[in-house]
DOVOZA-929635 format. One record per residue (C-alpha): x, y, z. Coordinates in nm, 2 decimals. Example, Ala and Ser with C-alpha at 12.3 -4.5 7.8 and 13.67 -1.06 7.14 Angstrom:
DOVOZA-929635
@X: 1.23 | Y: -0.45 | Z: 0.78;
@X: 1.37 | Y: -0.11 | Z: 0.71;
END
This chain:
DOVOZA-929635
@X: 0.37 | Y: -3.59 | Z: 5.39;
@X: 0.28 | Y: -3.95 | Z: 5.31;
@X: -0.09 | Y: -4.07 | Z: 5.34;
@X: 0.01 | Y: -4.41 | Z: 5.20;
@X: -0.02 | Y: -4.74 | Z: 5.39;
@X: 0.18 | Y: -5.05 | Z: 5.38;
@X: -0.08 | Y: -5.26 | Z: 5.23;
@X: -0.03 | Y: -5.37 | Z: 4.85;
@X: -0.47 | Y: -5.31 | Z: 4.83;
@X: -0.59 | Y: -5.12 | Z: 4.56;
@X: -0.78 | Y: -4.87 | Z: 4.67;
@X: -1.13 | Y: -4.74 | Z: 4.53;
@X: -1.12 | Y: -4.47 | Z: 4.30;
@X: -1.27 | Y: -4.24 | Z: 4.55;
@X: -1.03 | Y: -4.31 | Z: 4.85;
@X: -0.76 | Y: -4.20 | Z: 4.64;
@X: -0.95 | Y: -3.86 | Z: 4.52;
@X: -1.01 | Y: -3.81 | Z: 4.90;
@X: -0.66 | Y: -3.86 | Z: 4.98;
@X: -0.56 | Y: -3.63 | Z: 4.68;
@X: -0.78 | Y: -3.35 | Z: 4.84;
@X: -0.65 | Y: -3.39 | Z: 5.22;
@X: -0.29 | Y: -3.32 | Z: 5.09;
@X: -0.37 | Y: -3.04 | Z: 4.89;
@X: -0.58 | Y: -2.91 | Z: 5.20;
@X: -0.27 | Y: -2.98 | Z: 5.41;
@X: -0.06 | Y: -2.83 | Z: 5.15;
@X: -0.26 | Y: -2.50 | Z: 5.23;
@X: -0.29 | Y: -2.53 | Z: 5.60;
@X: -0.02 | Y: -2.78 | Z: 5.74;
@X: -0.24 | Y: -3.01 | Z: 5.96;
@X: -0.18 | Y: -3.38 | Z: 5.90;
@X: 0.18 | Y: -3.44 | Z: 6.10;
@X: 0.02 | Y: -3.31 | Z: 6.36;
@X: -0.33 | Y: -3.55 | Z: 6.32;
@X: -0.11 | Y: -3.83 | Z: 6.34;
@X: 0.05 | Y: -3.71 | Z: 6.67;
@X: -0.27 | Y: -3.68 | Z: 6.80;
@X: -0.49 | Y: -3.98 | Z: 6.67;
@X: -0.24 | Y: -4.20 | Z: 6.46;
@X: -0.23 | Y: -4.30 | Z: 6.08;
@X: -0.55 | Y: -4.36 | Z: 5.86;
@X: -0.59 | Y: -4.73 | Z: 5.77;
@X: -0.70 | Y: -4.63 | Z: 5.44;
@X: -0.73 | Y: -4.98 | Z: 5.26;
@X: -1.01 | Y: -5.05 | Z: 5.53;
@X: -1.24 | Y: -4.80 | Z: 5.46;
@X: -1.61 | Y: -4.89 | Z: 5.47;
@X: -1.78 | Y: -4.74 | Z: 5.18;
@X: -2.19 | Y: -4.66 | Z: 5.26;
@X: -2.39 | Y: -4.45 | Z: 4.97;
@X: -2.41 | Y: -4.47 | Z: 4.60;
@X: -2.06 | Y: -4.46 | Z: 4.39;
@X: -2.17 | Y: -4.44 | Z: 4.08;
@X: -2.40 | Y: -4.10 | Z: 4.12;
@X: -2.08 | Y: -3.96 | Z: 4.40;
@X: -2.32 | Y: -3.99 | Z: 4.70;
@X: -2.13 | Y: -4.20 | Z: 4.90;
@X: -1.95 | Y: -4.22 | Z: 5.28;
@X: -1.65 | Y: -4.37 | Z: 5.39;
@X: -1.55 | Y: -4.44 | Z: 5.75;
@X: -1.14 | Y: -4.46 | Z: 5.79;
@X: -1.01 | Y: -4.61 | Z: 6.09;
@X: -0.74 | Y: -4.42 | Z: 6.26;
@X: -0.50 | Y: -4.66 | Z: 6.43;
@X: -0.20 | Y: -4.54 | Z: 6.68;
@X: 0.06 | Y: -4.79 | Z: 6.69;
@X: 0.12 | Y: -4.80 | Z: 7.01;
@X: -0.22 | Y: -4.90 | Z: 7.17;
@X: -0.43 | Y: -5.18 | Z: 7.18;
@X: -0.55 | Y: -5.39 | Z: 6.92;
@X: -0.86 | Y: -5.12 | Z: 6.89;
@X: -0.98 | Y: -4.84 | Z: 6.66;
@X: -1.09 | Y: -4.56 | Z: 6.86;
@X: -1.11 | Y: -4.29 | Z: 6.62;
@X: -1.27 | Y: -4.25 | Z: 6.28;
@X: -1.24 | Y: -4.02 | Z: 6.00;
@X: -1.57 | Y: -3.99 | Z: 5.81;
@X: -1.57 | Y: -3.86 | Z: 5.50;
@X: -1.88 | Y: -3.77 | Z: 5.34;
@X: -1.93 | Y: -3.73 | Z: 4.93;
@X: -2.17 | Y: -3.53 | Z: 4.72;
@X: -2.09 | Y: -3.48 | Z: 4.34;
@X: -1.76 | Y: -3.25 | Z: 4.41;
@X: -1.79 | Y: -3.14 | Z: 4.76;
@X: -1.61 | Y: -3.33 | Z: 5.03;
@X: -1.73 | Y: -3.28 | Z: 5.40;
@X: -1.48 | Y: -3.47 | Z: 5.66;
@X: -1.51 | Y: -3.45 | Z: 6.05;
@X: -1.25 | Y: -3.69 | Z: 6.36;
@X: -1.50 | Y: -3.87 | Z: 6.53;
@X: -1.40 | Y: -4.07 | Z: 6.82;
@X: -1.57 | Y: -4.29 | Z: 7.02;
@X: -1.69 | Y: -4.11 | Z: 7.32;
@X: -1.87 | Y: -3.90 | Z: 7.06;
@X: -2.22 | Y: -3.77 | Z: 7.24;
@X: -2.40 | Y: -3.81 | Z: 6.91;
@X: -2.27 | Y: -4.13 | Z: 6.77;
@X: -2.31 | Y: -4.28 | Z: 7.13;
@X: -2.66 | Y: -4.12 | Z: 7.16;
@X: -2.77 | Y: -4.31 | Z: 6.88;
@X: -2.57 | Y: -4.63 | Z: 6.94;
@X: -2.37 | Y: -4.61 | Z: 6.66;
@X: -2.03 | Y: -4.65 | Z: 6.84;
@X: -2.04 | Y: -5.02 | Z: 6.77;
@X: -1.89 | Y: -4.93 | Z: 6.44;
@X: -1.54 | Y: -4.85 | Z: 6.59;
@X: -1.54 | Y: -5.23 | Z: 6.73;
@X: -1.68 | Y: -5.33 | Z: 6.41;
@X: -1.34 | Y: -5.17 | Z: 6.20;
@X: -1.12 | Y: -5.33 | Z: 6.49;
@X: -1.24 | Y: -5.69 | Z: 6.38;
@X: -1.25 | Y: -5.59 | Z: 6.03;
@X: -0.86 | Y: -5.51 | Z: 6.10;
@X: -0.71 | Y: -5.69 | Z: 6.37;
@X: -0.99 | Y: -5.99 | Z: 6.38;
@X: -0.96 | Y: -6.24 | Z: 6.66;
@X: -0.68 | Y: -6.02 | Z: 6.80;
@X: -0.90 | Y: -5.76 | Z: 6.82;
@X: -0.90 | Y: -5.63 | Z: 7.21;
@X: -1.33 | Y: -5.43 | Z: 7.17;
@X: -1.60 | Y: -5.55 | Z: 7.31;
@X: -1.82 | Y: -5.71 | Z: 7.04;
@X: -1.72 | Y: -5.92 | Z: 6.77;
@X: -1.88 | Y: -5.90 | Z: 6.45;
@X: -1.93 | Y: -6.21 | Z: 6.20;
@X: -1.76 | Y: -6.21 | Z: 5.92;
@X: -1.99 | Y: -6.15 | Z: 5.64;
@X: -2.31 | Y: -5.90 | Z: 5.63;
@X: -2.61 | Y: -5.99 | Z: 5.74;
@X: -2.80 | Y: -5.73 | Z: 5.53;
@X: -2.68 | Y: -5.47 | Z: 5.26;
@X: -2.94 | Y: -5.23 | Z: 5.19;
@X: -3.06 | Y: -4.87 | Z: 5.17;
@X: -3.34 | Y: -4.84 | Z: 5.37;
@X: -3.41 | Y: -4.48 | Z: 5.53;
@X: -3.05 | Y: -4.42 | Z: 5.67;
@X: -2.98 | Y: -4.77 | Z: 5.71;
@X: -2.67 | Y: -4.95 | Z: 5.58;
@X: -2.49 | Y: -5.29 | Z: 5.62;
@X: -2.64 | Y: -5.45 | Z: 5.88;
@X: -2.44 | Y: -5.73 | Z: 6.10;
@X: -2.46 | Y: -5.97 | Z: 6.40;
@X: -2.21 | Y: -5.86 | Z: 6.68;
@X: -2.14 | Y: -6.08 | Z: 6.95;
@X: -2.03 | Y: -6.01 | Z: 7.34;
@X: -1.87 | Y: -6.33 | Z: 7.48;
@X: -1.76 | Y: -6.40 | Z: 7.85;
@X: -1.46 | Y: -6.61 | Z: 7.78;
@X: -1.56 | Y: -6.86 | Z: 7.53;
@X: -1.94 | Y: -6.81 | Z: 7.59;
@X: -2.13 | Y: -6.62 | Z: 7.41;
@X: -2.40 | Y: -6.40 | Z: 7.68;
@X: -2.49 | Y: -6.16 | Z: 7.41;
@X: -2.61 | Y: -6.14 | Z: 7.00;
@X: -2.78 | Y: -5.81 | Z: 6.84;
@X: -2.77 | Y: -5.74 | Z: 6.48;
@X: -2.62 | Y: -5.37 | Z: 6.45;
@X: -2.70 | Y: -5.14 | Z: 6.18;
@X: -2.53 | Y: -4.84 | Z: 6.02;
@X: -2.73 | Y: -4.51 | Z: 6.02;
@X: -2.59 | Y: -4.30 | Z: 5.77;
@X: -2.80 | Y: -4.00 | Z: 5.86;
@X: -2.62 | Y: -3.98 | Z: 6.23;
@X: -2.24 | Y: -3.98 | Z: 6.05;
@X: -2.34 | Y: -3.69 | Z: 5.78;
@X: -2.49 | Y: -3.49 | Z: 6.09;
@X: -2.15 | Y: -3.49 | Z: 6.26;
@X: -1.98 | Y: -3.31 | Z: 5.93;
@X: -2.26 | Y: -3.02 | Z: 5.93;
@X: -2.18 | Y: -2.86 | Z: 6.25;
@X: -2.03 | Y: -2.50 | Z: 6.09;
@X: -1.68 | Y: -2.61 | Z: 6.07;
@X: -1.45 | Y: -2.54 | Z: 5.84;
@X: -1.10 | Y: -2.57 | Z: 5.69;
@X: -0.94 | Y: -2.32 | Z: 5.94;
@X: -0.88 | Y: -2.65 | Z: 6.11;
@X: -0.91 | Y: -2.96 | Z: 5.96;
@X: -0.77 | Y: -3.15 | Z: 6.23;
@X: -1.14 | Y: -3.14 | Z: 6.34;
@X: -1.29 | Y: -3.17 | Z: 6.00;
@X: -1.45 | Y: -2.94 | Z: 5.75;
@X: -1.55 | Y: -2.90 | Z: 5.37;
@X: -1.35 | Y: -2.84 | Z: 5.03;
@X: -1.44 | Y: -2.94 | Z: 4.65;
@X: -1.26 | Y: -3.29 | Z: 4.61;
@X: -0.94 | Y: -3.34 | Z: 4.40;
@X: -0.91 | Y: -3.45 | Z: 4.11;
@X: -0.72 | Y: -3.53 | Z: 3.75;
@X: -0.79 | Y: -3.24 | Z: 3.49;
@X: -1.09 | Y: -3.21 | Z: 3.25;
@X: -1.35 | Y: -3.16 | Z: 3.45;
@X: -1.61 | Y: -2.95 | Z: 3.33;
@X: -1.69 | Y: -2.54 | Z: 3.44;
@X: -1.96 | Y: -2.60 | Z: 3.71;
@X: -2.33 | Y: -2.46 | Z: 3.60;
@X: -2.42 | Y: -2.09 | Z: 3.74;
@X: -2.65 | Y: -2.32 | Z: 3.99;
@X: -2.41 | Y: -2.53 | Z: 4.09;
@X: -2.18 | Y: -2.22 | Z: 4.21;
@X: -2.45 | Y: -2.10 | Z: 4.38;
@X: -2.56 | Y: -2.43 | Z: 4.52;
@X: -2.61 | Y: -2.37 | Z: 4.91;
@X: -2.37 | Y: -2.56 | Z: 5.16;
@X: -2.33 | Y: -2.61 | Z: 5.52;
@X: -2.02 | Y: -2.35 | Z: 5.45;
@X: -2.24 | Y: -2.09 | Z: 5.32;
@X: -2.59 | Y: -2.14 | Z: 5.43;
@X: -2.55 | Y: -1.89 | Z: 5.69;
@X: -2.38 | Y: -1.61 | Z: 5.46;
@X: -2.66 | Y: -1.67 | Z: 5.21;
@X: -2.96 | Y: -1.60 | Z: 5.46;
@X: -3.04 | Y: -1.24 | Z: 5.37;
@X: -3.03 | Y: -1.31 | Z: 4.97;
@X: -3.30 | Y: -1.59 | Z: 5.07;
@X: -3.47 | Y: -1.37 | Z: 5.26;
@X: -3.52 | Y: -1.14 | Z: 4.97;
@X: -3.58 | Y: -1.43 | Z: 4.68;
@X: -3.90 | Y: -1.56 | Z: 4.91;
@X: -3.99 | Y: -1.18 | Z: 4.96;
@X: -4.03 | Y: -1.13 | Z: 4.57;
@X: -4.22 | Y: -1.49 | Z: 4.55;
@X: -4.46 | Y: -1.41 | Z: 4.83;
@X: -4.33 | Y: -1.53 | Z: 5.15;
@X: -4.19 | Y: -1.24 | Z: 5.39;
@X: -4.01 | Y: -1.45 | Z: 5.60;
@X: -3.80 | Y: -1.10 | Z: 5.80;
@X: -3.88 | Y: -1.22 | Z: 6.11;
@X: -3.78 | Y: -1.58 | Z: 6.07;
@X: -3.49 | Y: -1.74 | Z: 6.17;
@X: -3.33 | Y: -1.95 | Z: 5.94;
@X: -3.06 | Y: -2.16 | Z: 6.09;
@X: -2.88 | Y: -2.55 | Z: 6.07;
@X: -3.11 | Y: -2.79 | Z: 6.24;
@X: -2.97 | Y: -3.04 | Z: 6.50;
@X: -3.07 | Y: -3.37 | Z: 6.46;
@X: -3.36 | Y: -3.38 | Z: 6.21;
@X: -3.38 | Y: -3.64 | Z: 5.92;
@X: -3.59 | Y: -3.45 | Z: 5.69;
@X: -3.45 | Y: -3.20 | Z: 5.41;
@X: -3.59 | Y: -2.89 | Z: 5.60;
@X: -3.86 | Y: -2.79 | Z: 5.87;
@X: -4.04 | Y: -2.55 | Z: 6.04;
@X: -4.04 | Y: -2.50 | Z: 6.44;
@X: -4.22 | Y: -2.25 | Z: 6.66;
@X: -4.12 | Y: -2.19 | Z: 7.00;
@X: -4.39 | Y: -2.23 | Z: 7.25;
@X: -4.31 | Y: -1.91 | Z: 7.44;
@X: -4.32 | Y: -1.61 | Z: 7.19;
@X: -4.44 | Y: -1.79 | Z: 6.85;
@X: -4.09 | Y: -1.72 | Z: 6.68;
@X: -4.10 | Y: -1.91 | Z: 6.39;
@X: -3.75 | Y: -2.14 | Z: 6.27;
@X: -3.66 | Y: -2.25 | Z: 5.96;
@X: -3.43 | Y: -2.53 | Z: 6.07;
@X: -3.21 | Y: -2.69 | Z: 5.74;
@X: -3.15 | Y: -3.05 | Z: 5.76;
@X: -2.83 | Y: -3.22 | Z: 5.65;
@X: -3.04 | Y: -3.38 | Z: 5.37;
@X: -3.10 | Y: -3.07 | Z: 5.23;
@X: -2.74 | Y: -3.05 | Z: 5.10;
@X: -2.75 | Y: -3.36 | Z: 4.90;
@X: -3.03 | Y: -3.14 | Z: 4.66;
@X: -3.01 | Y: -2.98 | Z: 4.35;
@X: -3.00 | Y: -2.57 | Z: 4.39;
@X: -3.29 | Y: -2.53 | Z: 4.22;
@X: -3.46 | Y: -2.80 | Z: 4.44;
@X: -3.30 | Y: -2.61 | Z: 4.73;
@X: -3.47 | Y: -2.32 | Z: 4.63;
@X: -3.81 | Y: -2.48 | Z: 4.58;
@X: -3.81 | Y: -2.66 | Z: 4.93;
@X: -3.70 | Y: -2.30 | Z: 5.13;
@X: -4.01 | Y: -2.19 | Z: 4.93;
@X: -4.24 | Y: -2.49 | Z: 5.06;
@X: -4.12 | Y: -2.36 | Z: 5.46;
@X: -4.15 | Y: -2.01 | Z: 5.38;
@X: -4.48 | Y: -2.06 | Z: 5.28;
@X: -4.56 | Y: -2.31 | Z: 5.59;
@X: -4.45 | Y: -2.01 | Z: 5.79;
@X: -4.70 | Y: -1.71 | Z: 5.64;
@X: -5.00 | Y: -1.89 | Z: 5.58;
@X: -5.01 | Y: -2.24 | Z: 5.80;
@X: -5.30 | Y: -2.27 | Z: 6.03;
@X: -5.28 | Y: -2.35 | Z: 6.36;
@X: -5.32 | Y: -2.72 | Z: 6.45;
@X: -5.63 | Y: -2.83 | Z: 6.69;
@X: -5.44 | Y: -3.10 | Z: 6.82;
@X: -5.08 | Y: -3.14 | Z: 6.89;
@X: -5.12 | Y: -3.50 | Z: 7.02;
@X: -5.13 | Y: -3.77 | Z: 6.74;
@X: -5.34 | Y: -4.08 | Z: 6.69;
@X: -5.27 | Y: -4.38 | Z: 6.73;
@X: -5.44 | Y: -4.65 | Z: 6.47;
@X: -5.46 | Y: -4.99 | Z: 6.58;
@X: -5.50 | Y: -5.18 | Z: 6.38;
@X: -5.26 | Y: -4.98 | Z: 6.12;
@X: -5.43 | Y: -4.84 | Z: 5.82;
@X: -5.32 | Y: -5.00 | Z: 5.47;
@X: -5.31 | Y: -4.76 | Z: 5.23;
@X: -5.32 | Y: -4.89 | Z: 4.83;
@X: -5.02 | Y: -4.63 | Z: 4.64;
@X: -5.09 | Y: -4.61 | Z: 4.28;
@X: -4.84 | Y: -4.68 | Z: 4.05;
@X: -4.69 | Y: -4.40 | Z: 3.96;
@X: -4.58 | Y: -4.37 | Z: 4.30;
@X: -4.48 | Y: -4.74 | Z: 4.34;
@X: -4.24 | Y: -4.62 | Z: 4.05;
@X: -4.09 | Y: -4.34 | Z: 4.26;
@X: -4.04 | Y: -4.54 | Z: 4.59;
@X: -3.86 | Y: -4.81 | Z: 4.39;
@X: -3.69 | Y: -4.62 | Z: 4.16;
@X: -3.55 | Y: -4.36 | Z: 4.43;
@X: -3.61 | Y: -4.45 | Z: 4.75;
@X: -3.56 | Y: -4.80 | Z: 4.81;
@X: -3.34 | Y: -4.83 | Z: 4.49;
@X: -3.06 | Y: -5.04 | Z: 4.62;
@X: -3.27 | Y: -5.34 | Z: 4.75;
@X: -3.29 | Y: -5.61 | Z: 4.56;
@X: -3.59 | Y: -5.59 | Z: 4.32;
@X: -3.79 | Y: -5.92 | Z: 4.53;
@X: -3.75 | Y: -5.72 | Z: 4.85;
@X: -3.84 | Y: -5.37 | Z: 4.75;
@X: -4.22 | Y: -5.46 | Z: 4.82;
@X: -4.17 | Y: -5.60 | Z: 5.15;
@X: -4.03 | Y: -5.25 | Z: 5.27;
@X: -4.29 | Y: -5.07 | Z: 5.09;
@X: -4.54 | Y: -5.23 | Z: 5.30;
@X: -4.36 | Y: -5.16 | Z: 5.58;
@X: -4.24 | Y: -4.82 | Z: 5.56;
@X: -4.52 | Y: -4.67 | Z: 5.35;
@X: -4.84 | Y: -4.87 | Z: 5.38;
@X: -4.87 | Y: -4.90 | Z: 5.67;
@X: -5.01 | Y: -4.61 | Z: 5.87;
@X: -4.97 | Y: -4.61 | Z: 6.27;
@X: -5.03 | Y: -4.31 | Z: 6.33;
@X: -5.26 | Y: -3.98 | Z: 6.24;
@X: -5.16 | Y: -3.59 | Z: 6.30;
@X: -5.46 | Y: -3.37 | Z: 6.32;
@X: -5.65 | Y: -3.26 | Z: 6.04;
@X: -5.48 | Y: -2.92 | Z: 6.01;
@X: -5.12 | Y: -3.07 | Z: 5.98;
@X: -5.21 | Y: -3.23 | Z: 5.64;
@X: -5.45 | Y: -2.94 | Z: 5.53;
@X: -5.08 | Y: -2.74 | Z: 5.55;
@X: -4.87 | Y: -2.94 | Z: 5.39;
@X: -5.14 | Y: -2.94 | Z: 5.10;
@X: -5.16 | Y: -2.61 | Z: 5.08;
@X: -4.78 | Y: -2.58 | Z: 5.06;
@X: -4.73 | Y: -2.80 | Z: 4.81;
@X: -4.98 | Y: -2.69 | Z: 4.58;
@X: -4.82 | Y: -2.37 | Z: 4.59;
@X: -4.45 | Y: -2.47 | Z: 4.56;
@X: -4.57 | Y: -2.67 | Z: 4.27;
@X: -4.71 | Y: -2.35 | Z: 4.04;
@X: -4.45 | Y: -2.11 | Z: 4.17;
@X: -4.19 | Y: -2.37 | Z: 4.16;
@X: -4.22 | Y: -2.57 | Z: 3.85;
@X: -3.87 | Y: -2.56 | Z: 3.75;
@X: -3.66 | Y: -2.85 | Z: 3.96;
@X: -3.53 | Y: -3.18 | Z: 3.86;
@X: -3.74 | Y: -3.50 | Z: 3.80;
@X: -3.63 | Y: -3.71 | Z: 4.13;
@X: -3.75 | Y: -3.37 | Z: 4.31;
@X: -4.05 | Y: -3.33 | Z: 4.13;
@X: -4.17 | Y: -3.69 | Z: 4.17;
@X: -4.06 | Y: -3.68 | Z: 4.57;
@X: -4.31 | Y: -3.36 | Z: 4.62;
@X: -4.61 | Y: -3.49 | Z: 4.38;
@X: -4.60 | Y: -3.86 | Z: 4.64;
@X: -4.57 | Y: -3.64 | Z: 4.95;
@X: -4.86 | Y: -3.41 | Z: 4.80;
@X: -5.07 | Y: -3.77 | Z: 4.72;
@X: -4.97 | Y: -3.91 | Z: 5.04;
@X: -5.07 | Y: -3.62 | Z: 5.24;
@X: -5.41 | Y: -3.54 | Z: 5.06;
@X: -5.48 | Y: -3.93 | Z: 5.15;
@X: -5.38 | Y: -3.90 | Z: 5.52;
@X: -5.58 | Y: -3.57 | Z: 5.55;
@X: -5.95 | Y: -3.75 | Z: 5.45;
@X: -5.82 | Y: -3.98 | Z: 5.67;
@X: -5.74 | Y: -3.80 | Z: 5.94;
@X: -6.11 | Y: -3.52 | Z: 5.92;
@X: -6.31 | Y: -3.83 | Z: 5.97;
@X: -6.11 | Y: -4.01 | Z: 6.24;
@X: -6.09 | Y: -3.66 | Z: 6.45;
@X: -6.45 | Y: -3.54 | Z: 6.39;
@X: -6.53 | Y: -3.92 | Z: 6.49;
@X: -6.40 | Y: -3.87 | Z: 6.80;
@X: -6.61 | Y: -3.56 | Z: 6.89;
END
């Protein structure tokens, strides 16, 4: 089998790891001549890269071209890597979730990258990035343009969300058919180091499900019986794990994000803690409806949290732009749960934080903002709703 393309491009030091690991998973279950029947050959050497490289938290979408068709990618292979694990799924472009969120612009957007003005999609994208940032889930930002012959009728500026591609990999699959996608520790040369005790027992997408009754038992002995609560993938949410109650009966779901994943085990274990907790001794909330504020509220963030949000969270913007999302994305209030919501979450995180001292510094400094921000939010919120009594 031959993964190569005709292009003379040297490829990122990653590409070639991934391509290392699809052989040796196609060593072990024959799958690729039959890929290529079915979708065509990856275009490897136009690969769009969207993460961090340096700390192996990084995406790639690979076009999938078939020969004999138009001048059009209609099929990616995203492949998703975190330290030594390598989650890969075929999307294509009638994909419910990537067309859901309007993210199918990106198959058009590899067709111009490739074939350029003899590219046969609908929108045509300029040629260099309008924006490059990591922002929440968003990545590389560009102007695509639909044009009616020579006219242009259309211009929007289309932006990545990374969060949508990762979803698509945590869906349960597995290697019993790759063609489909699935999850594997990445190749690689020799001399890599034994992993830590917690990195084996790191929890995956793979073995979330297997590992349900050990956590069951590890939030038993810190407090938390959670027997009678589901614990299951979540669909679709953007946080690293959350709680949900169904209306009907009260049974309570702990639903674990794709985020979640990208965490260290011992972080892992501290956040199940922080739901398990939410699910034995939350209160119920007065008000499911939230507030709207208008004007927003502006809240001041002291510094030791300014440090966090630039250091972590908005660490790939360029240092004179950092403080222009921070007022956007963290300042700025528009809205105001009950007082009960944050009264929760308090109480949550002050417990994780004495039962669960022992996780890593990025973790640790995530959970003492939230824990800030919420304690802010939940003055806020006690005098807005007893205001309106």
């Amino acid at each position: 089998m031959s993964l190569s393309t005709k292009s003379s491009i040297t490829l990122d030091e990653n590409i070639l790891q991934i391509q290392a690991t699809v052989q040796k998973v196609d060593s072990a279950i024959p799958f690729f001549n039959r890929f290529k029947e079915l979708y065509g050959n990856p275009l490897w050497q136009y690969a769009i890269p969207m993460g961090e490289e340096d700390e192996r938290d990084i995406s790639f979408f690979v076009p999938i071209y078939k020969d004999n068709t138009k001048r059009i990618i209609n099929t990616i292979w995203f492949f998703d890597l975190v330290g030594d694990t390598l989650r890969y799924k075929t999307i294509t472009r009638d994909n419910d979730s990537i067309c859901y969120y309007q993210q199918d612009f990106v198959f058009d957007e590899l067709s111009c990258n490739i074939f350029g003005d003899e590219s046969t999609a609908k929108i045509k994208f300029e040629a260099s990035p309008q924006t490059r940032s990591w922002v929440k889930e968003y990545y590389d930002c560009h102007y695509g343009i639909i044009q009616w012959g020579e006219v242009e009728v259309h211009k929007e500026l289309y932006c990545k969300e990374r969060f949508v591609w990762k979803q698509e990999t945590v869906t349960g699959v597995t290697d019993n058919n790759p063609i489909i996608g699935g999850e594997t520790p990445i190749g690689g040369g020799g001399g890599t180091p034994s992993p830590s005790p917690d990195e084996e027992k790191k929890l995956t997408s793979n073995n979330l499900m297997t590992s349900v009754a050990e956590i069951k038992k590890m939030m038993k002995e810190l407090g938390c019986d959670i027997d009678d609560v589901t614990i299951e993938l979540g669909i679709e949410c953007g946080s690293n794990a959350r709680v949900s109650v169904d209306e009907k009966n009260g049974a309570k779901t702990i639903e674990i994000c794709n985020k979640f994943f990208d965490y260290e085990y011992k972080d892992q274990i501290s956040i199940l803690y922080h739901e398990a907790y939410h699910c034995t001794h939350d209160r119920p909330w007065s008000n499911k409806e939230r507030m709207s504020l208008d004007p927003p509220l502006i809240i001041e963030i002291p510094e030791v949290h300014m440090n966090y949000l630039r250091d972590y969270v908005y660490d790939l913007i360029l240092p004179n732009e950092k403080q222009g999302y921070i007022d956007s994305w963290d300042k700025k209030i528009e809205y105001l749960n009950c007082p009960e919501y944050y009264e929760n979450e308090i109480n949550a995180y002050k417990s994780e934080r004495i039962t669960m001292p022992n996780v890593s510094a990025k973790y640790n400094q995530e959970r003492e903002y939230m824990f800030w921000k919420n304690s802010i939010l939940g003055n806020k919120s006690s005098t807005m709703y007893n205001h309106q009594k």
